[in-house]
VOBA-1610 file (N, C-alpha, C; in pm, whole numbers, padded with zeros to 5 digits, always signed):
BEGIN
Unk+26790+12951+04498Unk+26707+13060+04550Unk+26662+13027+04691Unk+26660+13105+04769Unk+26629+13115+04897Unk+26480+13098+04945Unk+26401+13017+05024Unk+26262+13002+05020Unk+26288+13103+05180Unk+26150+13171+05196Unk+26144+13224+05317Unk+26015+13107+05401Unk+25946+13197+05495Unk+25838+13146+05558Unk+25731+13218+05523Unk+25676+13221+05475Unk+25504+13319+05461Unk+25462+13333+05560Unk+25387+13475+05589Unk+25366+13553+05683Unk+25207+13425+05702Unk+25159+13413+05620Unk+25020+13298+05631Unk+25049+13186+05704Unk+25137+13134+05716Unk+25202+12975+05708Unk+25148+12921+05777Unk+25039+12968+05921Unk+25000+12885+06010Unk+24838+12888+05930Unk+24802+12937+05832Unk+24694+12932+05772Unk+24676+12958+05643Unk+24668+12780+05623Unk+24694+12781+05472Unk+24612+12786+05401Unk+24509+12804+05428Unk+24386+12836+05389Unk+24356+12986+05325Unk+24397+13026+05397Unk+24450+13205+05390Unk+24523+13231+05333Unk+24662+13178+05292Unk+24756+13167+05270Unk+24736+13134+05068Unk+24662+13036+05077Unk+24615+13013+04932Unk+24537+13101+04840Unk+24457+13168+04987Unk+24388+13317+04863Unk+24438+13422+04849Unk+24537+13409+04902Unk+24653+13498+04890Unk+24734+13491+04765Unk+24819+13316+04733Unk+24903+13264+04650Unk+24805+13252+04535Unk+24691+13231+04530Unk+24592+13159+04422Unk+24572+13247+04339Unk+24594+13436+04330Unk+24617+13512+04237Unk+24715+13485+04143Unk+24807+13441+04182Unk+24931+13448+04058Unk+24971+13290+04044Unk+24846+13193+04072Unk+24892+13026+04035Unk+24803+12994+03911Unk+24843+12904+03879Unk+24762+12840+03759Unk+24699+12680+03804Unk+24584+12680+03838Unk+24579+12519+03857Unk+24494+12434+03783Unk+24544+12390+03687Unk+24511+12313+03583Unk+24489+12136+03628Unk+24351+12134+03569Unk+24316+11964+03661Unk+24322+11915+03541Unk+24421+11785+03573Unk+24424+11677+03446Unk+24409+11570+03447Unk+24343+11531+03286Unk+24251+11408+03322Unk+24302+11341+03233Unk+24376+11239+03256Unk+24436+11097+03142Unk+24437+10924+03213Unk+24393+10895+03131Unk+24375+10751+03148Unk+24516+10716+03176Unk+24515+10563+03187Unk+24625+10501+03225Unk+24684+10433+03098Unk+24795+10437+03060Unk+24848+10417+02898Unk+24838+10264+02887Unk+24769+10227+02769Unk+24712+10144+02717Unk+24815+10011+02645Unk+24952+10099+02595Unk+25029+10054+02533Unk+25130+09996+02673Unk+25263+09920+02545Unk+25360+09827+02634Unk+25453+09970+02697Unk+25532+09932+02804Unk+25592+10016+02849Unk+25711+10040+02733Unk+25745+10189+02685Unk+25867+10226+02570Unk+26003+10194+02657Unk+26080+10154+02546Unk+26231+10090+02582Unk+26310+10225+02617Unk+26258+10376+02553Unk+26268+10468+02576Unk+26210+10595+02682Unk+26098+10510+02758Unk+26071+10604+02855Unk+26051+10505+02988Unk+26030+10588+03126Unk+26091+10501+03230Unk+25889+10555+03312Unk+25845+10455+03298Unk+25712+10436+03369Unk+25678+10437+03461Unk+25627+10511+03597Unk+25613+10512+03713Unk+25471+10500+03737Unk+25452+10404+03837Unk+25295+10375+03895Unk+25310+10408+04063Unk+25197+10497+04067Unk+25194+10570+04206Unk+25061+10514+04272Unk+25113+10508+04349Unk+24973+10486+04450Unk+25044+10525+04643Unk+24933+10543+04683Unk+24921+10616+04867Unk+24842+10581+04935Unk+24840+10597+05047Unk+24751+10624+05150Unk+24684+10440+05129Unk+24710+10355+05154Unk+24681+10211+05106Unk+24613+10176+05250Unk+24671+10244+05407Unk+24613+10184+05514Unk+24618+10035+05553Unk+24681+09938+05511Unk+24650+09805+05489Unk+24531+09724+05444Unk+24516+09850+05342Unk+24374+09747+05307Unk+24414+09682+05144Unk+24503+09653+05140Unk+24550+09614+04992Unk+24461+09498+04958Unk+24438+09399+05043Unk+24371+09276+04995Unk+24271+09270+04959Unk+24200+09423+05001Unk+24036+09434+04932Unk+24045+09540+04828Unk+24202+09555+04732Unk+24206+09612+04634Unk+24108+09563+04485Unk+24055+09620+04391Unk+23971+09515+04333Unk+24003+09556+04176Unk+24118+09683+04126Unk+24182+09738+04030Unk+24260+09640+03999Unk+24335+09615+03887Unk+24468+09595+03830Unk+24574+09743+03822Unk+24667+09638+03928Unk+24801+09738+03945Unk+24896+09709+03810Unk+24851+09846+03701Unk+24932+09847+03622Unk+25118+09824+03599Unk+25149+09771+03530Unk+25313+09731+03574Unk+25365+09841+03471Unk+25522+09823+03491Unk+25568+09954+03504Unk+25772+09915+03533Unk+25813+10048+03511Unk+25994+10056+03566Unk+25926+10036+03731Unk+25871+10126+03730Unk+25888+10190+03920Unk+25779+10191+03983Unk+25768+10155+04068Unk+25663+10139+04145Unk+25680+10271+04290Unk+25581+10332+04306Unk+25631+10478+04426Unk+25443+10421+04520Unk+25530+10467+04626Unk+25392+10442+04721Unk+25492+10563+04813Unk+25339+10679+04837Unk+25396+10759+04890Unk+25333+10776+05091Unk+25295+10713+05107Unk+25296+10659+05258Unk+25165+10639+05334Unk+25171+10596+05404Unk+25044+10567+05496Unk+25012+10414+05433Unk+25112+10326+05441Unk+25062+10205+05392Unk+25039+10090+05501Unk+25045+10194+05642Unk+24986+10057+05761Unk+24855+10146+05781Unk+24771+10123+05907Unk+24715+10169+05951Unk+24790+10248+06061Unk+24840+10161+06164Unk+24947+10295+06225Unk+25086+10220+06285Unk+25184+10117+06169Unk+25266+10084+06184Unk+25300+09995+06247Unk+25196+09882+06298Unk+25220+09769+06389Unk+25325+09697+06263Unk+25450+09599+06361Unk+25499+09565+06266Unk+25410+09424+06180Unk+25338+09366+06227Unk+25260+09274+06123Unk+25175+09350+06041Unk+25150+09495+06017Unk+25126+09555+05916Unk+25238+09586+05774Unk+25342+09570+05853Unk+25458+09631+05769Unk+25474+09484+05687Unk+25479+09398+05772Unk+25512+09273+05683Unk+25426+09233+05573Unk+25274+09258+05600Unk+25197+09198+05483Unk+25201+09291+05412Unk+25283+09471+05428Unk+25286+09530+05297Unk+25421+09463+05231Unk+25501+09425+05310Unk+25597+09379+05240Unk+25590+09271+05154Unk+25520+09176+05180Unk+25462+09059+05091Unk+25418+09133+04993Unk+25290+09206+04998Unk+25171+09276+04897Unk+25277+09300+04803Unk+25328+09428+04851Unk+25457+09518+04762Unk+25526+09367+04679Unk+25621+09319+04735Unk+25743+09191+04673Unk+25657+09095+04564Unk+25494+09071+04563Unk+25447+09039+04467Unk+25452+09137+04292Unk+25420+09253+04344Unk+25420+09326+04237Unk+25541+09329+04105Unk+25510+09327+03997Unk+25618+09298+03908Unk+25734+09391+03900Unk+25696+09515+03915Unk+25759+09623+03904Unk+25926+09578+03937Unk+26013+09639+03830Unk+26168+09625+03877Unk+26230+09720+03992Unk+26134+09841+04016Unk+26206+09911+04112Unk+26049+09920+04195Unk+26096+09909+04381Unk+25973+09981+04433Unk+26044+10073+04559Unk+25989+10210+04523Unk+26034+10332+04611Unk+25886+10360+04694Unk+25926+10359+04887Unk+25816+10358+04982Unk+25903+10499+05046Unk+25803+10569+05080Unk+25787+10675+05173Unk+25763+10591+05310Unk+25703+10690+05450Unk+25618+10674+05531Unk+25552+10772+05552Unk+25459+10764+05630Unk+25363+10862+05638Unk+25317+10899+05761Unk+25170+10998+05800Unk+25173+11037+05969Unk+25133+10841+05997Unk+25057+10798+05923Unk+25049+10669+05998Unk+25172+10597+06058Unk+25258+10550+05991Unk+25390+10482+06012Unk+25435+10516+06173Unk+25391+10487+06290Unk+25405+10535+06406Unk+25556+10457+06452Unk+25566+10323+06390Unk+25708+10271+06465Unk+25845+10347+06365Unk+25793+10394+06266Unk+25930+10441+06181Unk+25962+10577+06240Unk+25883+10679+06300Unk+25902+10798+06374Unk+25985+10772+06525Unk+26123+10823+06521Unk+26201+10826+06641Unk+26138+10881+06756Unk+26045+10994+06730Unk+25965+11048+06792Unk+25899+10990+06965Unk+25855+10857+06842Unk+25772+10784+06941Unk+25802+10676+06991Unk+25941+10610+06891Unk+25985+10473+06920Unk+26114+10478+06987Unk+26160+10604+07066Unk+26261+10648+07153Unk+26276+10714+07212Unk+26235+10666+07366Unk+26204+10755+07487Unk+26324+10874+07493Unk+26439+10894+07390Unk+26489+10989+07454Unk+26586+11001+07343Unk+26487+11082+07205Unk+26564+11101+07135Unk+26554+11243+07096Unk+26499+11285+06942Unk+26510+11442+06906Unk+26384+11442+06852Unk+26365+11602+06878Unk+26173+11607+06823Unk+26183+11610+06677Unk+26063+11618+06588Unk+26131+11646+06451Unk+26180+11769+06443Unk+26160+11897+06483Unk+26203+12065+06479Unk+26367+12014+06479Unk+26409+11944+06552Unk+26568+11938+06639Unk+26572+11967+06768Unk+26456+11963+06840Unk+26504+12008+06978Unk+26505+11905+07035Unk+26571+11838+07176Unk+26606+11746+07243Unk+26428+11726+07340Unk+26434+11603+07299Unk+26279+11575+07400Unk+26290+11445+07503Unk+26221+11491+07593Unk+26200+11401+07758Unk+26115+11318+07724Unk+25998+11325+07651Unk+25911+11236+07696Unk+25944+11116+07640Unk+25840+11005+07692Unk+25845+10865+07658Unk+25724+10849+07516Unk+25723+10731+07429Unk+25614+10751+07311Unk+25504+10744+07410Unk+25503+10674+07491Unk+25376+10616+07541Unk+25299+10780+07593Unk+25350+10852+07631Unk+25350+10996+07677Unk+25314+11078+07541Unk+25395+11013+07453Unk+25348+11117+07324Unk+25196+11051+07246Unk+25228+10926+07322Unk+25022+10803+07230Unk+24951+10866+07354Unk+24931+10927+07472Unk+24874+10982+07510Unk+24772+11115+07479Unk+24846+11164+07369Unk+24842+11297+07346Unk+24779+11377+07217Unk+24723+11215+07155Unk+24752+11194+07023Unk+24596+11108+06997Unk+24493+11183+06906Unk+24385+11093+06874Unk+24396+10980+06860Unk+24322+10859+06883Unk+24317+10719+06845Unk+24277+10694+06693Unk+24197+10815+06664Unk+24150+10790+06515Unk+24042+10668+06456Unk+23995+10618+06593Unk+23944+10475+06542Unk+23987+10356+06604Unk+24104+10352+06628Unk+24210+10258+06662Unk+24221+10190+06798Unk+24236+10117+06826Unk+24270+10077+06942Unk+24381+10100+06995Unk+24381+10146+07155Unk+24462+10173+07212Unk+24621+10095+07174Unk+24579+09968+07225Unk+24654+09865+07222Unk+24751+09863+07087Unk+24706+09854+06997Unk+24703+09879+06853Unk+24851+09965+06855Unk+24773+10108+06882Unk+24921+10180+06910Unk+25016+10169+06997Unk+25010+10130+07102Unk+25108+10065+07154Unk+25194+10000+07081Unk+25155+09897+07087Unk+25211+09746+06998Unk+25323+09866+06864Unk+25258+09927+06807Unk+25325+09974+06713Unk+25477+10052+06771Unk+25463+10163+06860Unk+25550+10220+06926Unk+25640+10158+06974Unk+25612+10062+07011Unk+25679+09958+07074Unk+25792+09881+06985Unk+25749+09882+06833Unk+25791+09798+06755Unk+25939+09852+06657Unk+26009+09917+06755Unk+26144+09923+06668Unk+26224+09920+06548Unk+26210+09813+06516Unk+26294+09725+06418Unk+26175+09737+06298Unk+26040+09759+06327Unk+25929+09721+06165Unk+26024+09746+06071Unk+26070+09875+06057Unk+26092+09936+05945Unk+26219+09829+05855Unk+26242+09769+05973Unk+26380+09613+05916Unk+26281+09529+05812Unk+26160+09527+05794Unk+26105+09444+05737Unk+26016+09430+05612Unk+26082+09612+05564Unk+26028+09658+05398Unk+26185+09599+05326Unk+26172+09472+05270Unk+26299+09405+05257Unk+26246+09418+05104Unk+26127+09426+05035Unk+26106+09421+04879Unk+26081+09568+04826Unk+26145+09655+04888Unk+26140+09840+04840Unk+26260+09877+04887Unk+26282+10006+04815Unk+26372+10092+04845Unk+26259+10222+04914Unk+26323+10178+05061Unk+26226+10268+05169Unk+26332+10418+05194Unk+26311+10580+05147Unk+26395+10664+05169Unk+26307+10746+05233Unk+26418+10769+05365Unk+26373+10899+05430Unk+26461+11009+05389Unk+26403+11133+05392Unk+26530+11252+05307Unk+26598+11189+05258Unk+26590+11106+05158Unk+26684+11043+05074Unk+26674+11064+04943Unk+26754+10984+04866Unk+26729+11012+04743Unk+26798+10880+04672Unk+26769+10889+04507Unk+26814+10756+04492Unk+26819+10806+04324Unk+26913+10717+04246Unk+26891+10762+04099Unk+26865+10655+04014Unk+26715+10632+03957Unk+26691+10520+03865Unk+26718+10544+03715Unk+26742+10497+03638Unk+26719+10543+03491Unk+26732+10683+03484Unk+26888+10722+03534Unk+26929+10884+03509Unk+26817+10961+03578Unk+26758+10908+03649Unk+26614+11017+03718Unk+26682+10997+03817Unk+26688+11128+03928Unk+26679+11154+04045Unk+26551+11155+04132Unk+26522+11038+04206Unk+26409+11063+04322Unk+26438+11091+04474Unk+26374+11181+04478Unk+26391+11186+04642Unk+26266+11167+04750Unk+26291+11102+04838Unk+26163+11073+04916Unk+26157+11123+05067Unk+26079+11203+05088Unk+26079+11236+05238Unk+25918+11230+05277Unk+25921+11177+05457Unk+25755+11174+05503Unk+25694+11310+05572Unk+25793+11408+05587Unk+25745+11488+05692Unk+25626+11574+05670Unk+25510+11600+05741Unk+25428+11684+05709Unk+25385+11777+05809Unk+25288+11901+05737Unk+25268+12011+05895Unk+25180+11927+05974Unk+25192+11980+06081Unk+25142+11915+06207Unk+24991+11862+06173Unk+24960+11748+06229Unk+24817+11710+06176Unk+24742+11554+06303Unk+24706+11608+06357Unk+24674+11541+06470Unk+24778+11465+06542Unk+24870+11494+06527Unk+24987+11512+06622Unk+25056+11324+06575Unk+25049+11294+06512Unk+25063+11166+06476Unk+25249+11148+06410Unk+25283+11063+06346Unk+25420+11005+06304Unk+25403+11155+06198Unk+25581+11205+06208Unk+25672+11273+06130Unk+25585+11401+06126Unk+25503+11470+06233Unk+25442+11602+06240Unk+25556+11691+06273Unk+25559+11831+06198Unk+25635+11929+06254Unk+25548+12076+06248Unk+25560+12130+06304Unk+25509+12265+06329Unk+25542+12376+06190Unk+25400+12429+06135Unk+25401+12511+05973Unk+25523+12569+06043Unk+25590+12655+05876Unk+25677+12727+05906Unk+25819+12718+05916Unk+25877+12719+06020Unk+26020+12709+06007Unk+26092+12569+06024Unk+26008+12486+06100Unk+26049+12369+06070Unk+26005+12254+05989Unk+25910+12249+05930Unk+25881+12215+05796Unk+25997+12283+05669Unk+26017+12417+05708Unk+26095+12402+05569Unk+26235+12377+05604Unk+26281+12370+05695Unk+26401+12309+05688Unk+26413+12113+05704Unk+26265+12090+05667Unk+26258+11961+05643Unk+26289+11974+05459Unk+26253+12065+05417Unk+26233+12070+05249Unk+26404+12154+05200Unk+26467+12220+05283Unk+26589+12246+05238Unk+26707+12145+05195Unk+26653+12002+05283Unk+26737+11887+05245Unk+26680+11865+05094Unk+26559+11925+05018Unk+26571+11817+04903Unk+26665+11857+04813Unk+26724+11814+04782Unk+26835+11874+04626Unk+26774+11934+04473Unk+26837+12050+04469Unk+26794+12141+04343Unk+26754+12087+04226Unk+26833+11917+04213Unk+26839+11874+04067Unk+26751+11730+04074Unk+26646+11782+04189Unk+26514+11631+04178Unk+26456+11675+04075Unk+26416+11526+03969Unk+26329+11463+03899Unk+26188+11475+03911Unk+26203+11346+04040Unk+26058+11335+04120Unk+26093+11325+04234Unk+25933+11412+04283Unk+25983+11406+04432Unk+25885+11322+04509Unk+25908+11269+04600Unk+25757+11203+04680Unk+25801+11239+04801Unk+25678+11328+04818Unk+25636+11389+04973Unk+25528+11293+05042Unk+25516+11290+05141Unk+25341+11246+05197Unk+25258+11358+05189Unk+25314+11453+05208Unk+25218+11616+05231Unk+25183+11650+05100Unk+25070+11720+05078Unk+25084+11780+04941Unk+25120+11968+04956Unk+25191+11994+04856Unk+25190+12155+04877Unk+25084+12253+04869Unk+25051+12335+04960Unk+24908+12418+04935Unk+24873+12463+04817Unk+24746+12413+04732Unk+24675+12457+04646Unk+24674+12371+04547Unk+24724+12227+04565Unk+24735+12110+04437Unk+24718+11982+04527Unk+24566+11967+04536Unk+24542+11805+04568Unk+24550+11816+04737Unk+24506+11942+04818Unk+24510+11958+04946Unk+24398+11950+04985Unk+24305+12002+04894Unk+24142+12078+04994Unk+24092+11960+05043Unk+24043+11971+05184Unk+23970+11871+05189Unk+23844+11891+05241Unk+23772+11831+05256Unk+23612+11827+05237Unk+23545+11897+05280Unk+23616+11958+05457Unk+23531+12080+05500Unk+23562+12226+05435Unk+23666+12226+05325Unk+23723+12336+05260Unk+23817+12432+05319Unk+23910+12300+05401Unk+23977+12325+05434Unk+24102+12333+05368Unk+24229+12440+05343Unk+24335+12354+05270Unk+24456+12284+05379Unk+24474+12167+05336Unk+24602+12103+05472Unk+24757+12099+05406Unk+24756+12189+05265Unk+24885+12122+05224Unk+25001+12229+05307Unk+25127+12231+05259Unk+25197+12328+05282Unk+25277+12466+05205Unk+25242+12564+05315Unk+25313+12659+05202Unk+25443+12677+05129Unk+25543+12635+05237Unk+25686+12610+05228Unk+25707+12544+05117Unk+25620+12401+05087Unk+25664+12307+04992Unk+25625+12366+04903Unk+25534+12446+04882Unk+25463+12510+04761Unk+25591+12581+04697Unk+25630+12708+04798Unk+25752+12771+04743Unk+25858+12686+04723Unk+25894+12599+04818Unk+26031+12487+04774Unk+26029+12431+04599Unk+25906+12408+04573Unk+25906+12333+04481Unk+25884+12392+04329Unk+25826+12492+04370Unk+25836+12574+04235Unk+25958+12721+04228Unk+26038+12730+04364Unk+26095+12844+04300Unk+26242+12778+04311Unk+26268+12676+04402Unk+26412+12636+04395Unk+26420+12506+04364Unk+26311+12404+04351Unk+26376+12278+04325Unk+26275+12246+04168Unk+26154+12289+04193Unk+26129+12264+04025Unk+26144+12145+03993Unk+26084+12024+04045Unk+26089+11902+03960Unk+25987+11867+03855Unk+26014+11737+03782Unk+25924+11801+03663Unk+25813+11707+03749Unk+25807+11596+03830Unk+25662+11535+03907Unk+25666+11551+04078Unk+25567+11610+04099Unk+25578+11595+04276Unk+25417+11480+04259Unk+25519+11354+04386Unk+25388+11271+04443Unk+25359+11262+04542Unk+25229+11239+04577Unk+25204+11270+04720Unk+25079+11219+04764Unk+25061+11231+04895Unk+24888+11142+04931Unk+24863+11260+05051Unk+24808+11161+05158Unk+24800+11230+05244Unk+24594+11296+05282Unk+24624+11349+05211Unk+24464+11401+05173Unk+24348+11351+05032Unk+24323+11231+05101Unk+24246+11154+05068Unk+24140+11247+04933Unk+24060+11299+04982Unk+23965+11340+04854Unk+24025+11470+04777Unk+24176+11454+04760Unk+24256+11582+04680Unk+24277+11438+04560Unk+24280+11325+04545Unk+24325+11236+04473Unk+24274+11272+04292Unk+24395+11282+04282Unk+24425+11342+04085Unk+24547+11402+04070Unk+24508+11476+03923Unk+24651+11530+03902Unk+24632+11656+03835Unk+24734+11754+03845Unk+24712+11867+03831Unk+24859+11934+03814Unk+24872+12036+03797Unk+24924+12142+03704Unk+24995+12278+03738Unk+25048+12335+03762Unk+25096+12492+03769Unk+25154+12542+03600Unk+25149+12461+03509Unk+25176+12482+03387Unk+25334+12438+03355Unk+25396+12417+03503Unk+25581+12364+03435Unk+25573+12193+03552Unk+25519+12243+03608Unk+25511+12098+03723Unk+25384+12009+03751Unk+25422+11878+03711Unk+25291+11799+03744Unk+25267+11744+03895Unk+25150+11738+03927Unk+25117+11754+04105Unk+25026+11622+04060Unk+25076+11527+04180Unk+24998+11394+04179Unk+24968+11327+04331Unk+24832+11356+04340Unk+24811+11308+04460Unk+24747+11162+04467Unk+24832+11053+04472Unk+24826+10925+04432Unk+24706+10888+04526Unk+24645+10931+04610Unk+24584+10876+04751Unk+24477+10744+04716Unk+24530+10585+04699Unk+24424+10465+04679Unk+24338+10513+04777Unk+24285+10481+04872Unk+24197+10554+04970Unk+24116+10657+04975Unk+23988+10603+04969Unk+23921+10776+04916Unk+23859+10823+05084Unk+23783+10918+05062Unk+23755+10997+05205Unk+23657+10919+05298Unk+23590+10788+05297Unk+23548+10662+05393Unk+23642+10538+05424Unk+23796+10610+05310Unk+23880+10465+05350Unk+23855+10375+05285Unk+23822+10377+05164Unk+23791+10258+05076Unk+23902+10254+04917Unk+23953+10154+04952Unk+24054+10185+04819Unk+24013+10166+04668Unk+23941+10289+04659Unk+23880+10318+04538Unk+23985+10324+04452Unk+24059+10429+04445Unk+24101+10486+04353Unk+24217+10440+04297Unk+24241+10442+04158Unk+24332+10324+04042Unk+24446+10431+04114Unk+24608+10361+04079Unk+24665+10429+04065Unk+24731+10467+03975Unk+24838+10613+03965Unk+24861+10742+03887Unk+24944+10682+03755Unk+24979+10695+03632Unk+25086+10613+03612Unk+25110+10742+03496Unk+25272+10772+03498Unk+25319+10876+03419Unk+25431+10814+03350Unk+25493+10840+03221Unk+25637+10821+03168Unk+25702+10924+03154Unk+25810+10895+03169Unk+25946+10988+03169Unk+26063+10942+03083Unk+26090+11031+02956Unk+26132+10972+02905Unk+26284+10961+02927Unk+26381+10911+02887Unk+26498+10851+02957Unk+26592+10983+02922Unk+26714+11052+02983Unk+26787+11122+02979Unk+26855+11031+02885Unk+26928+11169+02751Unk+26992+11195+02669Unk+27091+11039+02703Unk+27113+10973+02645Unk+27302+10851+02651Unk+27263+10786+02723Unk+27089+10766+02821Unk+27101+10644+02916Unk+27010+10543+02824Unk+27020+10410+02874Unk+26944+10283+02841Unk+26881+10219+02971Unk+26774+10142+02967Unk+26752+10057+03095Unk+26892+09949+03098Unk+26920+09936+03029Unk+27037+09824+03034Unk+27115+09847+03102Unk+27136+10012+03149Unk+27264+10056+03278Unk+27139+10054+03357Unk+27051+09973+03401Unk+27022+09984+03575Unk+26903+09800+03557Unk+26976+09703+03569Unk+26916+09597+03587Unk+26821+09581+03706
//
């Protein structure tokens, strides 16, 4: 099925009291399963938005098949951020770990780490990053900080204990995941594209027959609002995901105090975000089972 653009798209806010007549949004509340992981279902533990603050995590990271972190796990991509997630991450027991990136991830965006490459839309761009960290809130941060990151090329060489996918996809235990970072524009930071037409031809790459999907963005009206009552998710993904790709879990971060899980009645919406709205990694992360497609075993994926 064909997704269009909504006449709302640059206001999703608007856009939601529009869609919010004919949605169902069901908030759900389940603990984290108590029991051993089934030889018959394939366990995923989610968590987001981590910032590098893993070491003042103070939860037990439930274990699990899969481990999904759906992005923003530097502060803004220096590569000695990337490395101590890579340590953090390579401790974890988990047999599989699937990483997004997020607007933080500033050295994984071509954007910024190549004076003369393609914008995300597709159009051909002049400027230099340093021209685009000009342009672009600090957020807190030190100048320098971002620099250093832009600068840093190769980080992304150094998530050596995950399976890191951009528009990608990957198949664990007969599940199809696909992982992409792109989100609508949002203080102009790593993997921003403009609502609308180029956002969804960021979402036309996902394939009809995803499982799970992990976005960084969340889709408008599940785990978006944020505090000034604003909504930041997107509309596109909203329609992508319920009228042509239909997976049975979308994960996602991004918007910190949307963190839970929720419902349209055929699709579960999980906004993994560890990080709550002061930046403190409150929050446990998500953990769902899936049970294994018809003729598979873990024994076909060591």
């Amino acid at each position: 099925m064909n997704v269009g653009v909504h006449h709302l798209t640059s206001n999703p806010t608007e856009a939601w009291r529009e869609l919010s007549r004919f949605q169902r949004v069901i908030k759900v509340h389940v603990k984290a399963p108590k029991s051993d992981v089934l030889a018959n279902k394939v366990r995923f533990v989610c968590m987001s938005d981590t910032h590098s603050l893993t070491p003042h995590i103070k939860f037990d990271i439930p274990p699990g098949d899969v481990f999904v972190h759906a992005g923003d796990f530097t502060r803004c991509g220096r590569e000695e951020e990337v490395q101590e997630f890579n340590n953090w991450i390579g401790e974890l027991p988990h047999k599989h770990k699937i990483v997004i990136a997020g607007n933080h991830e500033l050295s994984f965006d071509r954007t910024f780490t190549h004076p003369l490459g393609h914008s995300p839309g597709g159009d051909r761009c002049t400027h230099t990053g340093l021209s685009v960290l000009d342009q672009i809130p600090t957020l807190g941060l030190p100048k320098e900080s971002l620099e250093e990151a832009i600068q840093a090329r190769h980080a992304k060489d150094a998530l050596t204990n995950c399976t890191y996918l951009q528009d990608q996809g990957v198949m664990l235990y007969g599940l199809k995941i696909y992982g992409t970072p792109w989100q609508p524009e949002f203080c102009k930071w790593a993997f921003n594209v403009p609502r609308g037409e180029a956002c969804l031809r960021k979402w036309e790459q996902i394939p009809g027959d995803t499982d799970v999907l992990v976005t960084h963005t969340p889709p408008v009206g599940y785990g978006d609002l944020c505090c000034s009552g604003v909504r930041a998710g997107c509309v596109e993904l909203l329609a992508t995901v319920q009228q042509r790709v239909r997976p049975r879990y979308h994960v996602f971060g991004h918007v910190h105090e949307g963190y839970g899980i929720t419902t349209d009645g055929k699709i579960i919406y999980i906004n993994a975000s560890t990080c709550d709205l002061n930046y403190l990694p409150t929050n446990p992360p998500i953990v769902f089972d899936v049970a294994l497609p018809a003729g598979v075993t873990k024994d076909h994926f060591p």
